[in-house]
N, C-alpha and C positions, 0 to 999 in steps of 0.2 A: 647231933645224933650220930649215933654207930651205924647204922645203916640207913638213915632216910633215900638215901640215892639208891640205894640197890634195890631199896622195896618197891619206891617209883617205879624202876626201871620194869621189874619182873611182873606190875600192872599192866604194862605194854608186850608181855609176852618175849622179853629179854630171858632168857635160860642162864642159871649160873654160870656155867662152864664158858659160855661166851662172855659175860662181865670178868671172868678170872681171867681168861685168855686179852681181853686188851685193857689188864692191868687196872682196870676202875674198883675192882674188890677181893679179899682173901677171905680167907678160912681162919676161924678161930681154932684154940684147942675143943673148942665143944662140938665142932663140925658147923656154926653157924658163919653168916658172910657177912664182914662187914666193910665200909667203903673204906677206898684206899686216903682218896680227897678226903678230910674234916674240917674244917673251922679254916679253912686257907681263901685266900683271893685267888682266883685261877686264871691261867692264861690260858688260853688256846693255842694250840703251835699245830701250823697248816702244812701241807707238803705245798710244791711250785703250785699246785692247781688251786691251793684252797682250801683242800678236802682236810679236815678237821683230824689230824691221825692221832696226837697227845695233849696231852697236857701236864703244865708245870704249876705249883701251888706252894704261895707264899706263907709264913704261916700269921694268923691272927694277933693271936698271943705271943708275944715276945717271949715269953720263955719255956712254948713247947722249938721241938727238936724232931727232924734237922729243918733247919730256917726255910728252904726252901726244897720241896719232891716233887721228881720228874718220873712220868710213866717208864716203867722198864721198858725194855725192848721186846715191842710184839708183833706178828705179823706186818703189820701195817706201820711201823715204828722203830726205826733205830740211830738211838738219841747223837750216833757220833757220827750221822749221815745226815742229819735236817740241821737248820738254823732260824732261829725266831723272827720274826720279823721280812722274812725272805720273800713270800709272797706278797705282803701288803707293801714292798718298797719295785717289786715288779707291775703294782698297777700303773707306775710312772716309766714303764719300761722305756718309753721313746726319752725318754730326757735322763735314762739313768747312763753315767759315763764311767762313775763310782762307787764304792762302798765301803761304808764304815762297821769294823769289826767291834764289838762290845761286848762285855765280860755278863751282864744280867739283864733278864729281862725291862727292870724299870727306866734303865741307861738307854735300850732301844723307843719306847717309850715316850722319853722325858726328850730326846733327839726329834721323835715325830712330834710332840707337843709344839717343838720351837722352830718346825716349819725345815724340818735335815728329815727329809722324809727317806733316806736312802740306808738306815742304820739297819744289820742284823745284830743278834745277840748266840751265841755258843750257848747250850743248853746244859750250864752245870760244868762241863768238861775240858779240858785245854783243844785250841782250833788245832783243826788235821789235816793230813792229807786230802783228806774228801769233801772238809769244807771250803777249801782252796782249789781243788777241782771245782766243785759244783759253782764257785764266786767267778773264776774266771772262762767258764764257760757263757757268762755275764757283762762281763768290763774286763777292762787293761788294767785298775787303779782299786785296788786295796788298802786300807787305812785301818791297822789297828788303835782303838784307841781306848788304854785301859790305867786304873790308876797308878801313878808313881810311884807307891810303896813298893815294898822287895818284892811281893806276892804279884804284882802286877807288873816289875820287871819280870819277874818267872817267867810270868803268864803271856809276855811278849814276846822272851827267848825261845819258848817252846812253837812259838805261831813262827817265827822265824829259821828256824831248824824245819818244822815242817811245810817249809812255802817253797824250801831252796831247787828241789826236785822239779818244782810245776813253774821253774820261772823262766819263761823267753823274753826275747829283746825286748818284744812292745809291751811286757809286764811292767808295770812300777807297785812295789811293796812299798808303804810307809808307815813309822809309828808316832803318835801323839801320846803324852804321859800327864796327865792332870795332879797336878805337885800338890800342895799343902794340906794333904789327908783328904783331899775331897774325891768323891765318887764322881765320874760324868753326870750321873743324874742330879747331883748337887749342883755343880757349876752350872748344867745345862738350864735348869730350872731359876738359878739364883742371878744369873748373868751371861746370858744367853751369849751377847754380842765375844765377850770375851771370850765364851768356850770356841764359838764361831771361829775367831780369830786365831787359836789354840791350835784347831784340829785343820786348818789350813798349813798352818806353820809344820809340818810335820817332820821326821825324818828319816832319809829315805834309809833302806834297806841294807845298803852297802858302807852307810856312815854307821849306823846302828850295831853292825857288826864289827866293823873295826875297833870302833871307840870302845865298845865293851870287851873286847877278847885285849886290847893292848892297854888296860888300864892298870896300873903297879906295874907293869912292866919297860923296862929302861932299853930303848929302841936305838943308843947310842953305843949299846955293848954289844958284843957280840951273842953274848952266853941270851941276852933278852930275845936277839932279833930271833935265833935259834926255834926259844921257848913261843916267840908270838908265829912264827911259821908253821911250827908243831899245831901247834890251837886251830890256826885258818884257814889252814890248807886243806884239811880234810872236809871243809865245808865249801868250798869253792870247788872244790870237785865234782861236790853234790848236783851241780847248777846243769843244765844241757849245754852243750858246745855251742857258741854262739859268740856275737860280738860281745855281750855282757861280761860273759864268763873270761873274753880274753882280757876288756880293760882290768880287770879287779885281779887278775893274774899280773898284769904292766902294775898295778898300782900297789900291789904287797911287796914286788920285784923294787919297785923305787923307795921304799921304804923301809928293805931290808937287802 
């Protein structure tokens, strides 16, 4: 139904302009309201406390559009400052050391199904500065772990570029790549023990960047070492001054 939620809702003395304002329903062209949510599987996405601030909905039918909608940004909500999963991997607060970053809701999920109860998920968006804030205000130990393919390389470079700023010495960033077209929540689901073994195996931070910025380039010439110095330097920069930041300055130096 087009509205069944909103008509629930305004039985309990819910006012329009308060269902508009946290995103649960719009305005047609005839001036009537109807829900934003339809026919989807919903999640709940909590802030640190719990407190219930959005939600994301998967959709039913495979070929409505778009596959998965998150609440916009509203008072109580803003989708490039929370992470799914954040609060229910903080009920293990005393035994959390780590945390695994994941690209959708059902990867965070399918990770707690199989007993990794420390998984968030990025809500729709590439991870930011602020969910890298708010993680290692948490743990020492971030693990992105998103699929193999090109989009999920992206989706790693870009979490990589924006960790480099929030990284000190007792940080460790690492990334796990799930190969053969599979989703984590594929693997997770299909062969637990192996993903297990997968997202141990990880790689860290400073092998990730090299290996990817000095790939097709020939580090025995000069005209390459040049072009891979041009590429890395400007991101080792990025890092605070620190032991970290000097070895990877020693280790571009022995290199080029």
């Amino acid at each position: 139904s087009w509205s069944a939620f909103s008509d629930e809702l305004k039985k309990h003395d819910f006012d329009e302009t308060v269902l508009i304002k946290a995103g649960l329903g719009k305005k047609n062209k005839d001036g009537g309201l109807y829900d934003v949510f339809r026919d989807r599987l919903i999640f709940p996405i909590r802030d640190r406390k719990g407190r219930v601030v959005g939600f994301g909905g998967r959709v039913m039918n495979p070929e409505d559009q778009p596959k998965y909608l998150n609440t916009g940004d509203t008072p109580v909500f803003q989708k490039g400052k929370e992470l799914y999963g954040l609060y229910e991997s903080l009920e293990n607060r005393r035994d959390l050391k780590d945390i695994y970053v994941v690209e959708g809701y059902m990867d965070a999920v399918a990770m707690s199904e199989n007993k990794i109860n420390n998984a968030v998920a990025t809500l729709g968006i590439a991870t930011n500065r602020f969910h890298v804030q708010k993680l290692l205000q948490l743990v020492n130990v971030i693990i992105f772990c998103f699929d193999g393919d090109i989009a999920g390389k992206k989706a790693a470079w870009k979490a990589l570029t924006n960790s480099l700023s929030e990284i000190r010495d007792t940080v460790n960033v690492g990334f796990s790549f799930i190969d053969n077209g599979q989703d984590p929540d594929q693997l997770c689901n299909e062969n637990p023990k192996e993903f297990k073994k997968l997202i141990k195996k990880n790689t860290p931070l400073s092998e990730f960047m090299f290996e990817s910025l000095s790939k097709n380039i020939d580090l025995n010439k000069v005209e390459g070492k040049t072009k891979f110095v041009g590429l890395i330097l400007p991101l080792i920069e990025q890092l605070p001054k620190g032991l970290y930041k000097k070895l990877l300055l020693e280790k571009l130096s022995d290199l080029t």
